[in-house]
C-alpha positions as CSV (number, residue, x, y, z in Angstrom):
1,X,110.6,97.8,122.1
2,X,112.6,101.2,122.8
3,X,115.0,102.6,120.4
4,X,117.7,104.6,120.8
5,X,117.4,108.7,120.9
6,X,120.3,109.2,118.5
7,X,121.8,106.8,116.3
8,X,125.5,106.7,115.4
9,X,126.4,106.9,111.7
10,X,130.0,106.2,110.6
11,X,131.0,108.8,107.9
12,X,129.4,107.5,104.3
13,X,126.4,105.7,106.0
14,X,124.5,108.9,105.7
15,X,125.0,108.0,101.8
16,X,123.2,104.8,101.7
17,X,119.5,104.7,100.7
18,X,117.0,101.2,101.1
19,X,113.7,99.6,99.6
20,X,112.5,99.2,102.6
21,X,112.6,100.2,106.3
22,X,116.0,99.3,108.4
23,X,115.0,97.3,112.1
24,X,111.7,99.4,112.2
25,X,112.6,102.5,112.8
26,X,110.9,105.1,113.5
27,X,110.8,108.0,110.6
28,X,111.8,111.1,112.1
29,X,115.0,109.2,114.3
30,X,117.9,111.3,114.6
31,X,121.5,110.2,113.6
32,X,124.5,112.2,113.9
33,X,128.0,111.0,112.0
34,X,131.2,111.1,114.1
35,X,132.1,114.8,112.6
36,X,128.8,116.5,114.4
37,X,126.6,116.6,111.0
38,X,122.8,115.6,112.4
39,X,120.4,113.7,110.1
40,X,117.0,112.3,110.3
41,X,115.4,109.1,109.0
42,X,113.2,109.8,106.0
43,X,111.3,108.6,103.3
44,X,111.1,109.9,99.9
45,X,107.4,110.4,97.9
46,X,106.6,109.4,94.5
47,X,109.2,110.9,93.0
48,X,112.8,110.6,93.2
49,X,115.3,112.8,94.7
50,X,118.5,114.2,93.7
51,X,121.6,115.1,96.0
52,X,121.7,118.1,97.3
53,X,118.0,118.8,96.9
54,X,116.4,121.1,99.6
55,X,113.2,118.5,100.7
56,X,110.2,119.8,102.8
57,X,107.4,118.1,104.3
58,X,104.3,116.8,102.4
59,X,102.5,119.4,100.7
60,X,99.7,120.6,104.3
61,X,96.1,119.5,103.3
62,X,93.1,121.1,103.6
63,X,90.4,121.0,106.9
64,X,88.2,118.8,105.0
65,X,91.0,116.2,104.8
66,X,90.9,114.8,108.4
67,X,92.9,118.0,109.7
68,X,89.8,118.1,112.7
69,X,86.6,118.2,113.5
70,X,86.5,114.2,113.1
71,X,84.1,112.3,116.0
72,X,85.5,110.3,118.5
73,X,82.3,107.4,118.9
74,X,83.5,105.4,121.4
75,X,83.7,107.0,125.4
76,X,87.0,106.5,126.1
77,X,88.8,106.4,129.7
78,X,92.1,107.5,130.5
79,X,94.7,104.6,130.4
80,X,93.4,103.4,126.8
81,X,95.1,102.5,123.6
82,X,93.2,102.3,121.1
83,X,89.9,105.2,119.6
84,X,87.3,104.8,117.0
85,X,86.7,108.2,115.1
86,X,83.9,108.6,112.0
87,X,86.4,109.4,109.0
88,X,83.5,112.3,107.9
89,X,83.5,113.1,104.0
90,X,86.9,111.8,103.4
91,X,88.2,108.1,103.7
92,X,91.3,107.0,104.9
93,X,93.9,104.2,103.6
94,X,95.4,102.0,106.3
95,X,98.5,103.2,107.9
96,X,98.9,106.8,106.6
97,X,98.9,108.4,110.1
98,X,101.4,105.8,111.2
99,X,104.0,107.3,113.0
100,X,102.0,110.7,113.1
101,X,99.8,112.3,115.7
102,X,96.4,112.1,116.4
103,X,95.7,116.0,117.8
104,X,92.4,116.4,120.0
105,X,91.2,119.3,119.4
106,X,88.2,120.2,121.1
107,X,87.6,119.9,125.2
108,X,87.2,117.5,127.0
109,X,90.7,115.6,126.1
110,X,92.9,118.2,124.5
111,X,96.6,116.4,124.0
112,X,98.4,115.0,121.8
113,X,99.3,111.1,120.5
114,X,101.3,109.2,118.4
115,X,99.7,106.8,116.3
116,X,101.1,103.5,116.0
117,X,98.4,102.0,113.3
118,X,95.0,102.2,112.3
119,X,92.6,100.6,110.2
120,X,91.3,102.0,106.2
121,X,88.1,103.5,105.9
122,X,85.4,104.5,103.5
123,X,83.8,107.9,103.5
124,X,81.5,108.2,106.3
125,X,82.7,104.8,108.2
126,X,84.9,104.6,110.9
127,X,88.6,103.4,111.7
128,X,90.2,102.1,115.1
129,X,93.2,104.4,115.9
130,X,95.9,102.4,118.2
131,X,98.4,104.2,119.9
132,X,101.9,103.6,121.4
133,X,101.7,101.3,124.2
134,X,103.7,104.4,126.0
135,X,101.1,106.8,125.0
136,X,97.9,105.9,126.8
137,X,95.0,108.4,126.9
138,X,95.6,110.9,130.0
139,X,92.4,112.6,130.3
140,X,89.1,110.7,129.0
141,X,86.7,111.6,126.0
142,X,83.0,112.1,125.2
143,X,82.0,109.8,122.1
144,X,80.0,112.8,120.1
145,X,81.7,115.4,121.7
146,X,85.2,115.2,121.3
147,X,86.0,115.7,117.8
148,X,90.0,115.4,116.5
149,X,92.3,115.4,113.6
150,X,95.4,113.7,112.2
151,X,98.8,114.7,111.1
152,X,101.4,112.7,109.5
153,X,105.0,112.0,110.3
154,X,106.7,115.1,108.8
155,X,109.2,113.2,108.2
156,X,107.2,110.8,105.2
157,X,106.4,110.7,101.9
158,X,108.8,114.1,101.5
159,X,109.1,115.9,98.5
160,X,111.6,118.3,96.7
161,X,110.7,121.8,97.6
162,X,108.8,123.8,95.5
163,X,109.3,127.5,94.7
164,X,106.6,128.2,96.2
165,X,106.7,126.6,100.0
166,X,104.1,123.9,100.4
167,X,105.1,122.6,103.9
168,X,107.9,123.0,106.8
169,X,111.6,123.1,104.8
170,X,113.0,120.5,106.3
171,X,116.2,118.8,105.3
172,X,118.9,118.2,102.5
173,X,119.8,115.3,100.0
174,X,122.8,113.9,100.6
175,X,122.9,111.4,98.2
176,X,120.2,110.7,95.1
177,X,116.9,108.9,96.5
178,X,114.8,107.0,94.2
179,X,110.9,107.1,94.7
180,X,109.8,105.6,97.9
181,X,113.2,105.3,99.3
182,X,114.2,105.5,102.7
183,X,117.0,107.5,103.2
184,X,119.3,110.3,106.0
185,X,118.2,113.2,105.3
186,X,121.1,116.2,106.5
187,X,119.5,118.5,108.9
188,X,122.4,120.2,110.0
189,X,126.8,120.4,109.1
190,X,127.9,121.2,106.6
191,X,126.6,119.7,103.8
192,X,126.7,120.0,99.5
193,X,123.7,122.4,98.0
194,X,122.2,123.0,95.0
195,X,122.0,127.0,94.3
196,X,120.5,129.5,92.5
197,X,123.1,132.3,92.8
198,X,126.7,132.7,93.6
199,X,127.0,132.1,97.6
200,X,128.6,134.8,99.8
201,X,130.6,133.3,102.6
202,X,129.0,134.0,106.2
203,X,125.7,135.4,104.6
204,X,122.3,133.4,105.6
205,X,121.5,131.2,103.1
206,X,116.9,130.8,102.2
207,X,114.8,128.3,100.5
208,X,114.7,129.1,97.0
209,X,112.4,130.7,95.0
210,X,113.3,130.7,91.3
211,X,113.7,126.9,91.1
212,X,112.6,123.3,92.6
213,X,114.4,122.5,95.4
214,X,117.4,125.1,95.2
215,X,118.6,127.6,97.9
216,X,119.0,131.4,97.4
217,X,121.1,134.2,99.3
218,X,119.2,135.9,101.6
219,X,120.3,139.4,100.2
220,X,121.1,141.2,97.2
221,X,118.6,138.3,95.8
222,X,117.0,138.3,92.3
223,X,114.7,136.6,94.2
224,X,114.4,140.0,96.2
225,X,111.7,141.5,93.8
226,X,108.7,142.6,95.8
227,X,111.3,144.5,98.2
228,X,114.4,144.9,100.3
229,X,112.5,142.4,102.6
230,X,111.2,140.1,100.7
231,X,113.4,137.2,100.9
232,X,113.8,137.6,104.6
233,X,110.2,135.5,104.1
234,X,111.6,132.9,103.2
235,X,113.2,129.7,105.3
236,X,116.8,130.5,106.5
237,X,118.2,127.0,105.6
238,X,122.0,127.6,107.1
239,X,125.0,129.9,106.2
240,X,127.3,130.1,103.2
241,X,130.7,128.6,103.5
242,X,132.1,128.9,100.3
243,X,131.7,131.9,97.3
244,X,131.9,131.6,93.6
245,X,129.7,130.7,90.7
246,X,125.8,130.7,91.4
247,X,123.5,129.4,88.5
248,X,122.4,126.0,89.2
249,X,126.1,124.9,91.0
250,X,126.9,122.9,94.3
251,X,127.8,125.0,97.1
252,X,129.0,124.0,100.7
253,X,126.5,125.4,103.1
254,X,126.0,124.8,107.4
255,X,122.9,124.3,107.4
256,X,121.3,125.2,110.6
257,X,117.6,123.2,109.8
258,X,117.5,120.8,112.9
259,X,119.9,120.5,115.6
C-alpha cells in the first residue's frame, strides 16, 4: 500500500488528537493545512502534552542499548526482506523499531532500512527484522561479520523538551495531547508558543533553557549566562512575530523546525 507524500489538512484538523492510529499511517507523514503551516504525524509518550509545548525526540540511548555493534546470524543476499540479528546484553519488546531504521554499520552492507516489524526478544536471543517490501537488501551480508544497530521513528513516543536537550527539537503542540496520543505536531507557520521571556519581533527564537518545554530569545537572554554566545547553542526553533510580556505567556512564533 503507498501513501500519499503530503496530506491535506483543512484548518482545525491539525487540532484533533486520537487513541489510536488513523488508516495506518506512517509516523513521521507530513501534512500541510491550506494556509502553508507543515505538520507531521506523531505520537505522544507516557505523559501528556500541553498546547504550545516545544516536543523533541525520545531521549537518545546509550551504545549498549542496540545503538550497534548487534550480529547479523543469518547470510543474507541482496533482494531480501527480512534479517535475524542476536539482541546482545539488551532485549527488545516487539515492535519498538517499527517504523524506524535498521543502520548497518560495519562493511560488508553499509545502508540503511526501514523496519516494518520485528519480533521481542530476551537478552542474548535473537529477533527476525522484516523490512518494507520496497526496501529489499541492496548489497548482501556476512552472518558474524556484519554487525548493526537500530533507531526509532523520531517521530514516536515524543516527549516535552527538557531544559536540558535530550534529543533533536522537533515540533510544537498545537493542541493538548494526552499520554499515548497520536496527534499533528506543527513543524513550521506560524504557530502559538509557550515562553520564557518577552519575544522581540524578527529576533530568532531557541529551545529553552530555564523551563520544560518553553522557548527563549536568542539574545539578551537570562538564559545567556555562561556568555554572549551561549544561547546561540541552543536549537533556533523559528522567529518572533509578536512582542510583549514574557514569563510563562503564549507568543506567536514562525517556526522554521521542518519545512
Amino acid at each position: 500500500m503507498s501513501f500519499p507524500v503530503t496530506v491535506g489538512l483543512d484548518i482545525g484538523m491539525e487540532k484533533l488528537t486520537y487513541t489510536a492510529n488513523q488508516n495506518g499511517r506512517v509516523l513521521g507523514t507530513r501534512a500541510v493545512t491550506p494556509d502553508g503551516r507543515v505538520f507531521r504525524w506523531a505520537l505522544a509518550g507516557g505523559v501528556a502534552i500541553e498546547a504550545g509545548k516545544l516536543v523533541q525526540t525520545l531521549a537518545e540511548i546509550g551504545s549498549s542499548v542496540h545503538v550497534s555493534g548487534l550480529t547479523v546470524i543469518n547470510a543474507t543476499v541482496t533482494g531480501v526482506t527480512t534479517i535475524t540479528v542476536t539482541m546482545a546484553t539488551t532485549p527488545v519488546a516487539a515492535n519498538v523499531y517499527a517504523d524506524g531504521d535498521l543502520v548497518i554499520d560495519t562493511s560488508p552492507g553499509q545502508a540503511m532500512y526501514r523496519i516494518k516489524s520485528h519480533q521481542a526478544a530476551d537478552s542474548g536471543a535473537d529477533a527476525e527484522f522484516t523490512l518494507y517490501d520496497s526496501d529489499e537488501i541492496k548489497n548482501a551480508l556476512t552472518s558474524g561479520t556484519t554487525l548493526v544497530g537500530f533507531r526509532r521513528n523520531p517521530y514516536t513516543s515524543v516527549i516535552i523538551t527538557p531544559t536540558t536537550v535530550t534529543g533533536a527539537v522537533i515540533g510544537v503542540t498545537p493542541i493538548n495531547v494526552a499520554i499515548s496520543g497520536y496527534f499533528w505536531l506543527q513543524t513550521w507557520g506560524p504557530a502559538l508558543v509557550n515562553m520564557d521571556q518577552a519575544p522581540v519581533a524578527g529576533k530568532r527564537v531557541i529551545a529553552g533553557i530555564l523551563s520544560v518545554g518553553h522557548a527563549d530569545i536568542s539574545s539578551t537572554s537570562s538564559a545567556d549566562t555562561t556568555g554572549a554566545n551561549e544561547a546561540s547553542s541552543y536549537p533556533q526553533i523559528g522567529v518572533a512575530q509578536t512582542a510583549g510580556a514574557g514569563a510563562d505567556k503564549y507568543h506567536r512564533i514562525f517556526l522554521t523546525i521542518s519545512p
